[in-house]
C-alpha positions, 0 to 999 in steps of 0.5 A: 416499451418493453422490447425497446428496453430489452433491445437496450438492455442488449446493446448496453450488455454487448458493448460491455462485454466488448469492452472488457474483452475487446478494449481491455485496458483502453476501455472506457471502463478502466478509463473511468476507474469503475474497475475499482483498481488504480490505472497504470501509470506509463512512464513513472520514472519521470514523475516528480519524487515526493509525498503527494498521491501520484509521486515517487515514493522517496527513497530510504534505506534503513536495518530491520530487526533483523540486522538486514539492510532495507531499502525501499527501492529494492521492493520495485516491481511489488506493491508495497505497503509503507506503514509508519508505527510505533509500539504504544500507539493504539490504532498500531497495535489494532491494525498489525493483525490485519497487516500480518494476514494481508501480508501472509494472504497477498505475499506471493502476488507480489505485495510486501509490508515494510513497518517503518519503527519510529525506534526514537520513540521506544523506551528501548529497542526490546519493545519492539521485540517484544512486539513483533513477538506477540503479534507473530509478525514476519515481515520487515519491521525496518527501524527508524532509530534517527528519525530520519525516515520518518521526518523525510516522510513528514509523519506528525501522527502513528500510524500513517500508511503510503500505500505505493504500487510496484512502479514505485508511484505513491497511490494513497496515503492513511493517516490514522488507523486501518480496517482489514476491509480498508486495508485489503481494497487498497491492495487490490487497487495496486497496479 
């Protein structure tokens, strides 16, 4: 019984490595999503715009605090983080820390963070300011002065996240406050 179970302990061993190495993409592993990465989307162009997992993310064009103009189609090829906030919403304020060490950890592997503000709910522009001050944030922080994007985007509660992958297909989407474990698993998972 013993050689019987070392002999299949092999063989299931050597198709792995056969599969990994061999198969790559096209391996059973990667079809069955054990590598804990979303699979690669051929011809994503021709998906379907709109807000469900597996749509192209709508495009939007908006100013960040900065005065530059933003649009997320310009981010194609990087995997991008949409995040929905505001500067009195809890749950915000507890993530942006871990948005901020993400964005500096994983920045030059081609992964970006856009702040979406829903500037319409700020007392004045100078919050946010003060905001981006305090938590030392240097990513965009585009500024959602019309509400324009955020009612494209149906957001009803802070924060939201749309986690899109460098194809531009909408891969997740958090509704509610973030972990930095959380938050780091679902970059990893971007294609």
């Amino acid at each position: 019984m013993k050689k019987f179970l070392i002999v299949v302990g092999v063989i299931l061993a050597v198709l792995f490595v056969v599969d990994r190495t061999v198969l790559q993409d096209e391996g059973i592993i990667n079809k069955v999503g054990l590598t804990g990465k979303y699979k690669k989307i051929n011809n994503a162009s021709e998906l379907p715009v709109g807000l469900a997992e597996g749509n192209m993310a709508p495009d939007f064009s908006l100013v960040d605090l900065n005065g530059n103009a933003l649009k997320l189609s310009d981010f194609r090829g990087k995997r991008v983080l949409v995040n929905f906030w505001a500067t009195w919403c809890p749950p915000c304020k507890a993530e942006m820390p871990y948005m901020q060490e993400m964005y500096e950890k994983y920045h030059e592997e081609g992964f970006e963070v856009l702040a979406v503000n829903s500037t319409v709910t700020e007392k004045s522009r100078d919050n946010v300011v003060d905001f981006v001050s305090e938590y030392g944030l240097t990513f965009p922080i585009p500024m959602d002065e019309k509400n324009r994007v955020s009612s494209d985007y149906e957001i009803l509660s802070f924060p939201t996240s749309f986690f899109i992958d460098s194809d531009g297909v909408i891969r997740s989407i958090t509704v509610g406050g973030m972990t930095k474990e959380y938050l780091e698993g679902e970059i990893k998972k971007l294609p």
